[in-house]
C-alpha positions as CSV (number, residue, x, y, z in Angstrom):
1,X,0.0,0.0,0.0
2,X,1.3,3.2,-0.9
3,X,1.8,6.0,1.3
4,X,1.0,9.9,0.7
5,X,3.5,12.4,1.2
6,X,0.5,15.1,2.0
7,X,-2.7,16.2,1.3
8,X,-3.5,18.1,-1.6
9,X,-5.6,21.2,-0.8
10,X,-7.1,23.2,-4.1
11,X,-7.7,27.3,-3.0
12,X,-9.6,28.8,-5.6
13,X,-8.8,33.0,-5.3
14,X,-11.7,35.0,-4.4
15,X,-14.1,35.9,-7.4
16,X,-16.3,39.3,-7.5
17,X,-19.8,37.5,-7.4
18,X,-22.3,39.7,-9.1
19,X,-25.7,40.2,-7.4
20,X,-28.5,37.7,-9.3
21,X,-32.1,39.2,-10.1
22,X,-34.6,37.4,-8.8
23,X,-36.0,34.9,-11.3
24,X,-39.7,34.2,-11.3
25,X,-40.3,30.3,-11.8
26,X,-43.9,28.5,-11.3
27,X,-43.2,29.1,-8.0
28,X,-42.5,32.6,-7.5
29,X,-44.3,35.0,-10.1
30,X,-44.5,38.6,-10.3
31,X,-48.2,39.4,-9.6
32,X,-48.7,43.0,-11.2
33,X,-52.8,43.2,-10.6
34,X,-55.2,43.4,-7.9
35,X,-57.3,41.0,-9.0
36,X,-56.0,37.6,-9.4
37,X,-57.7,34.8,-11.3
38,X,-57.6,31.3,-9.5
39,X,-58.9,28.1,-10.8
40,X,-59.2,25.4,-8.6
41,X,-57.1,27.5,-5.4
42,X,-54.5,28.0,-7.9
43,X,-53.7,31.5,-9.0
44,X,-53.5,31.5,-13.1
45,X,-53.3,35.5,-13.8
46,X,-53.2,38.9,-12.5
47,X,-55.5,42.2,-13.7
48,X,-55.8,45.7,-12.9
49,X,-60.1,45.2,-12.9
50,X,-62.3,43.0,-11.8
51,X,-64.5,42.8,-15.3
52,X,-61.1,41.9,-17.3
53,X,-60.5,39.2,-14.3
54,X,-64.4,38.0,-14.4
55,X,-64.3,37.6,-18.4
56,X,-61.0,35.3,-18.5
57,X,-62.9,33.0,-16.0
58,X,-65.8,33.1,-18.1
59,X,-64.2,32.3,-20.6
60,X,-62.1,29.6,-18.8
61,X,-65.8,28.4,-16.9
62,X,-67.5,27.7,-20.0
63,X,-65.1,25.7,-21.4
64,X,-64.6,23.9,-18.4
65,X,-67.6,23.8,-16.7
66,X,-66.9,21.9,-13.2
67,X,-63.8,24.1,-12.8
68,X,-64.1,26.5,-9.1
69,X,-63.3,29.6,-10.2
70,X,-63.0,33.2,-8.1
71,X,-61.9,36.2,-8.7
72,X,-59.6,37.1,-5.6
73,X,-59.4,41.0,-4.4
74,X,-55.8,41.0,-3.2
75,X,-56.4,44.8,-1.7
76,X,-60.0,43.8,0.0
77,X,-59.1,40.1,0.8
78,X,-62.5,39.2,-1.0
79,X,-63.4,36.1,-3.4
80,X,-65.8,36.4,-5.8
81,X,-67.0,33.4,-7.6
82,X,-67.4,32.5,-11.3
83,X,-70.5,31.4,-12.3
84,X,-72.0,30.2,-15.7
85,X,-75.2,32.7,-16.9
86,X,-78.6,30.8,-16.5
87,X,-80.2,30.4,-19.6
């Protein structure tokens, strides 16, 4: 069995790290509205008024019928829910 004369120790020189941006992933997005659109407890968009938030569900609802869909007031901490028109 051979025998080591010493350890071997790599030292890297210290590097100027530059300062990342924050990436937004699925799991961290940039939510630019007040209202945000959630289907199913899951938050799909963002808008600046409720009527352009209400029309994308409706849109999503009647497509998609048995889908839960509100309209969340980030500001007023209110859900309003999605409903298909009766005919």
């Amino acid at each position: 069995m051979a025998v080591r004369d010493g350890a071997k120790t790599l030292t890297k020189s210290p590097e100027f790290i530059e300062p990342t941006q924050d990436l937004f992933t699925q799991r961290k997005r940039p939510e630019l509205g007040r209202f945000l659109l959630q289907v199913d407890r899951q938050t799909k968009g963002s808008y600046q008024d409720s009527e352009a938030a209400e029309e994308a569900g409706l849109v999503i609802k009647t497509g998609h019928p048995i889908l839960q869909i509100v309209v969340y007031d980030a500001v007023e901490c209110l859900g309003k829910a999605v409903e298909l028109p009766k005919i």
